[in-house]
C-alpha positions as CSV (number, residue, x, y, z in Angstrom):
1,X,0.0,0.0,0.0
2,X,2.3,2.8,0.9
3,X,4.5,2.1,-2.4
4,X,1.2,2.2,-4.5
5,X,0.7,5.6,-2.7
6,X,4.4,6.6,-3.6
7,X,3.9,5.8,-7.3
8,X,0.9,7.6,-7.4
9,X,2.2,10.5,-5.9
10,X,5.6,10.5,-8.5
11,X,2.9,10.2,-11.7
12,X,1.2,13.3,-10.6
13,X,4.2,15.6,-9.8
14,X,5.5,14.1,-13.2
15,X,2.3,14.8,-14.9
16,X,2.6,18.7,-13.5
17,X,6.4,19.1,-14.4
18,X,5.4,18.1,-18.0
19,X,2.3,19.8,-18.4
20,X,2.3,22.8,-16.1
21,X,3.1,25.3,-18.6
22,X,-0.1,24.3,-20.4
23,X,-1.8,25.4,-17.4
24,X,-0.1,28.3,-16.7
25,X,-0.8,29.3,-20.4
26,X,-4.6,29.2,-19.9
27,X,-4.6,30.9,-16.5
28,X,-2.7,33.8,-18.2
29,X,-5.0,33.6,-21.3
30,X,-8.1,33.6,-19.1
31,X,-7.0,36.4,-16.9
32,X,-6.3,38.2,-20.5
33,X,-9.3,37.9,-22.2
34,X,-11.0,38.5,-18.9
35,X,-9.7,41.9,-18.6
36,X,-9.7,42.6,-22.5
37,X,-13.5,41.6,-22.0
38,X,-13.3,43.6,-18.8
39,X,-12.2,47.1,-20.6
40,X,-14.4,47.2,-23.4
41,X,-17.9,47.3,-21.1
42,X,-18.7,50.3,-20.0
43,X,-19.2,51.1,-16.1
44,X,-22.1,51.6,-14.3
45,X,-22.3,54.3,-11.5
46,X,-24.9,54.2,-8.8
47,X,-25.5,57.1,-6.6
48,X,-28.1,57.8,-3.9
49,X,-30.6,60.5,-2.5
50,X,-32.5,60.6,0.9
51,X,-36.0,61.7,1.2
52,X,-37.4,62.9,4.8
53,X,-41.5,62.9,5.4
54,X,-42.1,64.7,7.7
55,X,-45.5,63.8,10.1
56,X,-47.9,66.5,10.1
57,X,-47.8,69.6,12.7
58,X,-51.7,69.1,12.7
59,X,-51.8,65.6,14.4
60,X,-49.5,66.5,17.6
61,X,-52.2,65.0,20.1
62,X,-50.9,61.4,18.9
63,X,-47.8,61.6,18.0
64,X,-47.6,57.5,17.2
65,X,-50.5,58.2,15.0
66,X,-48.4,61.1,12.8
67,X,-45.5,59.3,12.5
68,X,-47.4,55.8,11.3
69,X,-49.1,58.6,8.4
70,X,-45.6,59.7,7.3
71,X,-44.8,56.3,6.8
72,X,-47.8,55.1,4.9
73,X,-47.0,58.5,3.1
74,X,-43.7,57.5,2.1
75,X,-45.1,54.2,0.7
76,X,-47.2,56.7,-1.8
77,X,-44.1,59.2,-2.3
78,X,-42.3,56.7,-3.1
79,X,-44.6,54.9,-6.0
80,X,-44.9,59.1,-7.5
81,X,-41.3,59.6,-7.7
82,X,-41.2,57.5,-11.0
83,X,-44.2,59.2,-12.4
84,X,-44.4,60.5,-16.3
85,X,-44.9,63.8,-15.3
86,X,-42.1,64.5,-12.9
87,X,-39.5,62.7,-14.9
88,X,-40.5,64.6,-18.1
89,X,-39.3,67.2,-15.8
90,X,-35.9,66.2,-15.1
91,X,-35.2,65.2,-19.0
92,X,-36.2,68.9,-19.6
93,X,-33.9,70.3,-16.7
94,X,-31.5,68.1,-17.5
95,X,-31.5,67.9,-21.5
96,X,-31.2,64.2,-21.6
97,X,-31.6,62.6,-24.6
98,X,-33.6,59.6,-23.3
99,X,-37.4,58.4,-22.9
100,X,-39.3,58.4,-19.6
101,X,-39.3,54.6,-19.9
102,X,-35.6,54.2,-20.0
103,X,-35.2,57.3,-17.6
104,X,-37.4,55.1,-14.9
105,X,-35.4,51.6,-15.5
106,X,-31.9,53.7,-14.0
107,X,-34.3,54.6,-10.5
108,X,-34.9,52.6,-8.0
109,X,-36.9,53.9,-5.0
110,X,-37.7,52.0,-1.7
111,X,-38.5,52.8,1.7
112,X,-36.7,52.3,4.5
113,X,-38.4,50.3,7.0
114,X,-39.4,51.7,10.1
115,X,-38.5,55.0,9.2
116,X,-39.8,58.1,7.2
117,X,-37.4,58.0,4.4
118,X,-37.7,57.3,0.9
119,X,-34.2,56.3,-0.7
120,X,-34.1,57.0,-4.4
121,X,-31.1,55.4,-6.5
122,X,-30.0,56.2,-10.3
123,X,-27.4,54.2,-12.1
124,X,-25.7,55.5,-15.0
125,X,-23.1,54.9,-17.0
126,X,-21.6,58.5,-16.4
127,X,-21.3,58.9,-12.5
128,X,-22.1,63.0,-13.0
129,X,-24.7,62.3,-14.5
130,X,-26.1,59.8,-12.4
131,X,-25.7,62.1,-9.6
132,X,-27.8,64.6,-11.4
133,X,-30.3,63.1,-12.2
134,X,-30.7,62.1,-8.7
135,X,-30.7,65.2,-7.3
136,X,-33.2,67.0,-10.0
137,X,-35.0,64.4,-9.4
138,X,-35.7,65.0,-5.7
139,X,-35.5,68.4,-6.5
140,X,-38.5,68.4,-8.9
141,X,-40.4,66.2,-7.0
142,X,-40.2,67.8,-3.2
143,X,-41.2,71.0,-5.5
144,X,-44.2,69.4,-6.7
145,X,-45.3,68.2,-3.2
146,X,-44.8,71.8,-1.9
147,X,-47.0,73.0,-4.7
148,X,-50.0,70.4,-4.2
149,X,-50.0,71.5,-0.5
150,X,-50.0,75.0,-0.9
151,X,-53.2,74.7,-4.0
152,X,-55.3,72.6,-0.4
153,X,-55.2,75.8,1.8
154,X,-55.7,78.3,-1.2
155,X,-59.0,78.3,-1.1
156,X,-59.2,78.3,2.8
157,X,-56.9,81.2,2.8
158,X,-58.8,83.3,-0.1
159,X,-62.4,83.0,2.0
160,X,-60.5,84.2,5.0
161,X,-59.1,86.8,2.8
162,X,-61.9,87.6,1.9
163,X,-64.1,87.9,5.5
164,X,-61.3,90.3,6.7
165,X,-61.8,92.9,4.1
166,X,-65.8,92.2,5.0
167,X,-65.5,93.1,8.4
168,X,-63.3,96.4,7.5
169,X,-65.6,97.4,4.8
170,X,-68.2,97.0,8.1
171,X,-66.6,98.4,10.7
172,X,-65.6,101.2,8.7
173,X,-69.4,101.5,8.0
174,X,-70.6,101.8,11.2
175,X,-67.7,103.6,12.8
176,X,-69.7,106.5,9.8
177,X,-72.5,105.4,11.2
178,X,-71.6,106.4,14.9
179,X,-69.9,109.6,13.9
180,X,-73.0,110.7,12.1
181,X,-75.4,110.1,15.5
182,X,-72.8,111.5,17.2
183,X,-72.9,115.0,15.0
184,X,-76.8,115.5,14.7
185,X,-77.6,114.2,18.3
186,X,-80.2,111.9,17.1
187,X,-82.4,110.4,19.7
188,X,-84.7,107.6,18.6
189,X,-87.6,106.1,19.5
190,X,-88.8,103.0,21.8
191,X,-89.6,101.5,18.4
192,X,-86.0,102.0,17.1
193,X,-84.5,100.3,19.6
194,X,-86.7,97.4,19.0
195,X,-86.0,97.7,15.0
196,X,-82.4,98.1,16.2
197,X,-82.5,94.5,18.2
198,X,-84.1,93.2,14.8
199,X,-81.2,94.5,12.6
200,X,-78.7,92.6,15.1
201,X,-80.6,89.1,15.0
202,X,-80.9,89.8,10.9
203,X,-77.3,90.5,10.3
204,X,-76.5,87.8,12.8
205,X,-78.5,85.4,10.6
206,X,-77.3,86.9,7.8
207,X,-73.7,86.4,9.0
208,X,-74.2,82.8,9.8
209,X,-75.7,81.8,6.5
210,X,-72.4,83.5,5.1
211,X,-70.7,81.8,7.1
212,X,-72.6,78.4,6.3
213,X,-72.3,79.4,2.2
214,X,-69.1,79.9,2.2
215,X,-68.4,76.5,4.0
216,X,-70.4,74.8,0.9
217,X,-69.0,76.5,-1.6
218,X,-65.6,75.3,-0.3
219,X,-66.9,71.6,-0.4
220,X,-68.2,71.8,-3.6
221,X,-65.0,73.2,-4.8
222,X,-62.9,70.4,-2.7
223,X,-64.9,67.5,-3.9
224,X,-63.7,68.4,-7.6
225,X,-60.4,67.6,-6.4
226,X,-61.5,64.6,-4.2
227,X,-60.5,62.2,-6.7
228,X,-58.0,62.9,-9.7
229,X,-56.3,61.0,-12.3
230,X,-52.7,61.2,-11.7
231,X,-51.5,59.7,-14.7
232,X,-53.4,59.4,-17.5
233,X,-53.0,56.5,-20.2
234,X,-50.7,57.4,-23.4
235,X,-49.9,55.5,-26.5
236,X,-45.9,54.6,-25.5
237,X,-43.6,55.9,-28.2
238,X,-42.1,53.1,-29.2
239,X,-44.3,50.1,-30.7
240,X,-45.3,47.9,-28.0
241,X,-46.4,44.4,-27.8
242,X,-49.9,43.7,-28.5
243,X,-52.3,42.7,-26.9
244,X,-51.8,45.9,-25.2
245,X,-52.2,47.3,-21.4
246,X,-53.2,50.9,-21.2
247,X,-53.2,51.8,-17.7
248,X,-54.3,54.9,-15.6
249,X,-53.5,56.2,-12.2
250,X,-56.1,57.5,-10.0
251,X,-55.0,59.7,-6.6
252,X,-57.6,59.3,-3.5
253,X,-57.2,62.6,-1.4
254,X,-59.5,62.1,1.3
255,X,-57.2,64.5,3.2
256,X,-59.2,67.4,1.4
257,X,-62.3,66.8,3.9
258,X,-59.9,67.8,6.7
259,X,-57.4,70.4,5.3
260,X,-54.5,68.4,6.1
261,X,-53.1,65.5,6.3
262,X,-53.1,62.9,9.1
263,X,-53.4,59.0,9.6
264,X,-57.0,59.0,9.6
265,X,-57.3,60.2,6.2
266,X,-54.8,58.4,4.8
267,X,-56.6,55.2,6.2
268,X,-59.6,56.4,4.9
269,X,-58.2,57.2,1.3
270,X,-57.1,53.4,1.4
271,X,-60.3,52.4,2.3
272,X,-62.2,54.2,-0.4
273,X,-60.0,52.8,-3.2
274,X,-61.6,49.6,-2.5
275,X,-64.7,50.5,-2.8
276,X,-63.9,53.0,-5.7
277,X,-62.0,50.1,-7.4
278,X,-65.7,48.3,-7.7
279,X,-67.4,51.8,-9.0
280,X,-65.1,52.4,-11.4
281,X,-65.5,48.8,-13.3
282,X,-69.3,49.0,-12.4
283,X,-71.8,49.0,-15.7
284,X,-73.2,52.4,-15.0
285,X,-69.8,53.6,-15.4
286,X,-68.8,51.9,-18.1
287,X,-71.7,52.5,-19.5
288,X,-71.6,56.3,-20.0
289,X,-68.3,55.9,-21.2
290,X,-69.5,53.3,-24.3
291,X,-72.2,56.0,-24.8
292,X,-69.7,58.7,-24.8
293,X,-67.4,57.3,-27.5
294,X,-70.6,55.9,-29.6
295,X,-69.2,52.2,-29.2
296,X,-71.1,49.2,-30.6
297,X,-69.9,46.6,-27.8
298,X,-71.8,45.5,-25.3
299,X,-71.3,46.3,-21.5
300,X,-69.8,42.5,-20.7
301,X,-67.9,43.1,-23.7
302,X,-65.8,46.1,-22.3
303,X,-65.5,44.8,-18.8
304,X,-63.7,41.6,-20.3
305,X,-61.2,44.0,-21.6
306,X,-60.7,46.5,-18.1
307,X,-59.5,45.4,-15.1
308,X,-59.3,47.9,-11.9
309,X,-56.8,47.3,-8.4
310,X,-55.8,49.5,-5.6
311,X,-52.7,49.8,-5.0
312,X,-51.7,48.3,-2.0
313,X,-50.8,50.8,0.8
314,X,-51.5,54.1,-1.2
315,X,-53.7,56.3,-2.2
316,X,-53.8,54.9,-5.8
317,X,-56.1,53.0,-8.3
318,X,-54.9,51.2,-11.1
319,X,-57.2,51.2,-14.0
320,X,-55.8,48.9,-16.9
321,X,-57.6,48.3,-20.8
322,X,-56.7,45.9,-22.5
323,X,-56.9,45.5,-26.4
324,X,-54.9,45.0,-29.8
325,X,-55.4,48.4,-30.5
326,X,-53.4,50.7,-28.6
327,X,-55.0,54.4,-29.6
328,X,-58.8,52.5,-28.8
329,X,-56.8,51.1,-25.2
330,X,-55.9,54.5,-24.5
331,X,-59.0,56.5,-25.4
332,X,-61.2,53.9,-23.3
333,X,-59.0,54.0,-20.0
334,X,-58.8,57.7,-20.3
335,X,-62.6,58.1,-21.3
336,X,-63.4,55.6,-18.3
337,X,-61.6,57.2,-15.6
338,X,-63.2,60.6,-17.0
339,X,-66.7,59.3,-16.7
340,X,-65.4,57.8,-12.7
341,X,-64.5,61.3,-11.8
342,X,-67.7,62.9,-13.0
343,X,-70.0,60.0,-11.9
344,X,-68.4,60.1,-8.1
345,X,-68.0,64.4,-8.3
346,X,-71.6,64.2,-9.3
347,X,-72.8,62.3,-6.2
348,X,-70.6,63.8,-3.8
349,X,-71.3,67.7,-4.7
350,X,-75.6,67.0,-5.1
351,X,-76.0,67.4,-1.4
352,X,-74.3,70.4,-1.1
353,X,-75.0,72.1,-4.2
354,X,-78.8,71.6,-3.3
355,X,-78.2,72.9,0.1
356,X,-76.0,75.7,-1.2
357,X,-79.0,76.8,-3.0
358,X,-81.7,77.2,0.0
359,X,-78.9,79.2,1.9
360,X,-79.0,81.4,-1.0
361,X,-82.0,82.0,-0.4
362,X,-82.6,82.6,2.6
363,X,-79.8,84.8,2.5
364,X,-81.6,86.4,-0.1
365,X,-85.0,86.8,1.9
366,X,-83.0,88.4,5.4
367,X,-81.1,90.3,3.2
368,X,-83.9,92.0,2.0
369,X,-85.3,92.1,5.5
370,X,-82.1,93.8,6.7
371,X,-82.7,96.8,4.3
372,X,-86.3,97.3,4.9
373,X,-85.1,97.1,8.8
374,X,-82.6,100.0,7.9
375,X,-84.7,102.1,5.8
376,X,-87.1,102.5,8.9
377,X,-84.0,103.5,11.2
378,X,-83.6,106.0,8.5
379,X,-87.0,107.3,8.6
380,X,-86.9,107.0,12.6
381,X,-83.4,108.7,12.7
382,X,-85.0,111.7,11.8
383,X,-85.5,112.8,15.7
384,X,-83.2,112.6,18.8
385,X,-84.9,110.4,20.6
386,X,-82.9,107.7,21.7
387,X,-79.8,108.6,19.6
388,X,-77.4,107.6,22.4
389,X,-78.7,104.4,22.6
390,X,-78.5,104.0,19.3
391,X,-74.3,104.9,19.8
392,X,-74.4,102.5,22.0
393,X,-75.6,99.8,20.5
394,X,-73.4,100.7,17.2
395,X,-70.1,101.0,20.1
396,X,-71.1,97.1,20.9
397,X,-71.5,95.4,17.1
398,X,-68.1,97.7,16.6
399,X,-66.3,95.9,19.4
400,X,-68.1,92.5,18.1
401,X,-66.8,93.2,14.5
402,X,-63.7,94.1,16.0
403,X,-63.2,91.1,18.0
404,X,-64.8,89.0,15.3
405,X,-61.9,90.3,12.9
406,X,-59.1,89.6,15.1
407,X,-60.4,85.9,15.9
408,X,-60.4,85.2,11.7
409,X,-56.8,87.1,11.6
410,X,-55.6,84.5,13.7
411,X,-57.2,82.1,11.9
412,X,-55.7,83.2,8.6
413,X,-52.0,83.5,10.5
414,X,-52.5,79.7,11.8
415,X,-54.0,78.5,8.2
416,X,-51.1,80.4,6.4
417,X,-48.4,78.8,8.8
418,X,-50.3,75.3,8.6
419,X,-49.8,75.8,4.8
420,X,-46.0,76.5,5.1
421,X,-45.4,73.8,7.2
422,X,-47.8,71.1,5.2
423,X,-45.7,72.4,2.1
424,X,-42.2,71.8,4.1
425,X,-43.5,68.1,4.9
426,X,-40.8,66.3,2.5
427,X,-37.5,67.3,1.8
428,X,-34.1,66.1,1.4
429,X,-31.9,65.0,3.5
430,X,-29.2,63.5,1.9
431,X,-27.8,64.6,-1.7
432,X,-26.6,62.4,-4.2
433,X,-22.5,62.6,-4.3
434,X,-20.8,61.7,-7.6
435,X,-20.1,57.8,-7.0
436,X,-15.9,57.5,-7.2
437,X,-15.8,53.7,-8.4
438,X,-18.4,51.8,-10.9
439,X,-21.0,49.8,-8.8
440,X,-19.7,46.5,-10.0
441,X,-16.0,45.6,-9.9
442,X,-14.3,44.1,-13.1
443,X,-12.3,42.0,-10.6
444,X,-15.2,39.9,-11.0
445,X,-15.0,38.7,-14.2
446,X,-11.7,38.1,-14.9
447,X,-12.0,35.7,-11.7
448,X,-14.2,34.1,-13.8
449,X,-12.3,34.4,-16.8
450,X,-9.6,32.6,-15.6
451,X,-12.2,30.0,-13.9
């Protein structure tokens, strides 16, 4: 035995003293051809960006609550920063000479667990560029965040606006009115005081029902906005494989019914894409739409060819067409999700629009009350009598008006700073740095090369 081991042993150091350079030969050709291999593809550079969502000022009675929203918010951040809209942005910023398709295959986005950060990575064969469009990307898209939350308190601010130059325009009214009694010593009548009492109940009324109108008219203008497509189906640029999938995006904002945003909403937004997912694909729906675009197929027809899911924790419905012709796949999900919008605005606004209406009226009716009240204090204020109660009174609604103004000044300070700080929700925290080395080492494959 231990001279058959021997023997074996002397053939295989005989065998490598005979052969070795053979060996050594293809090692050195491997490790060649790897790195010739190596040199001539190009590099890829990955770079990343940081994203902060921040929880809303709004919600700081449940602080647990605030920063769950931020994170579900992230989740939804994170599925816009690859949308048509905001890319097309950073080709135009950037002059690239590339498609929005092949612009969103170099970004990755992802959330990091647990946290409130969105982490957005670009590769690119050029490392400067890669870096760029990383950063005008979380440029453009924090900028279109700050602009969506600034258009929700618009309208709040405006009415505010609005009720402060109402209450100047009135208290510089009645501060003529108090100078005038004042001058010509006018003393009234038992019966103006009583008119007087009515005027105050009137413009009370009248002040509320304002107050109520304005509050519908905001709904009715919020509910337009309660559900929006955020990114409508186009025919792709380059020719796709048929059958083919046009798809549209439709945004949930339940957080318009609150002015801001907070976990409730959000959970509610989620909630109503389920049920808006079966609305949407429903034969009333598509019904109006096959009326709309004068089609001959049947109702079963078309809802063989859409299909309609939420998006899993987001704001978001998918709405998808299928077909073998791509301009009719595009014109139905479009027309569809059209139809959706107008078929769920219709329902929503009815109530208010029909309410709207008898406040309108009755604002109409005191209205005309109010001036018939004043046109007998006219003909009453003709006398003395009772002139300094009249000051008096007057002195009171002043300081009401007065106090009245400052309460909706703070308002309009506290909206304004609500919509600064709603804006400032989501920014970055991290830039993207011009990567130094390619993301995958050539090392690599000329290991394997000479495998």
């Amino acid at each position: 035995m231990p001279n058959q081991g021997t023997f074996v042993l002397r053939w295989f150091f005989s065998l490598i003293r005979d052969w070795g350079w053979i060996i050594l030969v293809c090692i050195i050709l491997g490790g060649v051809t790897g790195a010739i291999i190596t040199s001539q593809m190009p590099p890829i550079y990955a770079t990343s960006a940081v994203l902060y969502v921040e929880p809303s000022k709004e919600s700081l009675t449940n602080e647990y609550n605030a920063i769950i929203a931020a994170e579900r918010l992230a989740s939804t951040y994170s599925e816009m920063l690859k949308s048509k809209a905001i890319l097309e942005e950073v080709i135009e910023e950037l002059d690239l000479n590339i498609s929005v398709g092949a612009l969103a295959k170099q970004i990755t986005t992802q959330t990091i667990p647990a946290t409130q950060l969105v982490k957005v990575t670009v590769e690119n064969q050029s490392p400067e560029k890669a870096a760029a469009i990383a950063n005008a990307l979380t440029r453009k898209f924090v900028s279109f965040i700050h602009a969506t939350q600034s258009e929700v308190y618009a309208p709040g601010l405006s009415n505010l606006q609005t009720d402060l130059q109402t209450y100047d325009e009135k208290i510089t009214s009645t501060q003529a009115k108090i100078d005038d009694l004042y001058a010509s010593e006018i003393r009234v009548t038992d019966e103006l005081t009583q008119l007087e009492t009515s005027l105050a109940e009137t413009q009370t009324d009248i002040r509320l029902l304002q107050d109520d109108k304005r509050a519908n008219e905001l709904l009715v203008e919020q509910v337009a906005d309660f559900i929006q497509v955020f990114q409508p189906a186009a025919v792709p640029e380059t020719k796709p494989l048929l059958p083919y999938k046009a798809t549209v995006l439709l945004l949930v904002r339940q957080e318009l019914a609150s002015g801001y945003i907070d976990y409730s909403s959000i959970l509610a937004s989620e909630r109503l894409t389920q049920t808006y997912s079966q609305i949407l694909e429903s034969q009333v729906v598509l019904q109006k739409a096959i009326d709309r675009l004068e089609l001959t197929q049947k109702v079963d027809t078309i809802q063989r060819m859409v299909n309609v899911e939420p998006i899993a924790d987001t704001q978001l419905i998918q709405l998808s067409v299928t077909s073998t012709n791509v301009d009719f796949a595009v014109l139905l999900a479009n027309t569809i999700a059209d139809e959706f919008i107008n078929h769920i605005q219709g329902s929503l606004a009815e109530p208010y629009t029909r309410r709207l209406e008898k406040v309108e009226n009755n604002l109409t009716d005191l209205q005309t009350q109010q001036e018939e009240i004043q046109q007998s204090i006219t003909d009453l204020s003709a006398t003395r009598v009772n002139a300094e109660i009249e000051i008096s009174y007057l002195e009171r609604v002043q300081t009401t008006d007065r106090a009245s103004r400052l309460e909706i000044e703070d308002d309009y300070e506290r909206m304004e700073q609500l919509s600064r700080d709603s804006a400032e929700s989501v920014y970055v925290t991290e830039i993207a740095r011009i990567p130094e080395s390619p993301s995958t080492s050539p090392v690599l494959y000329i290991g394997l090369a000479i495998l």
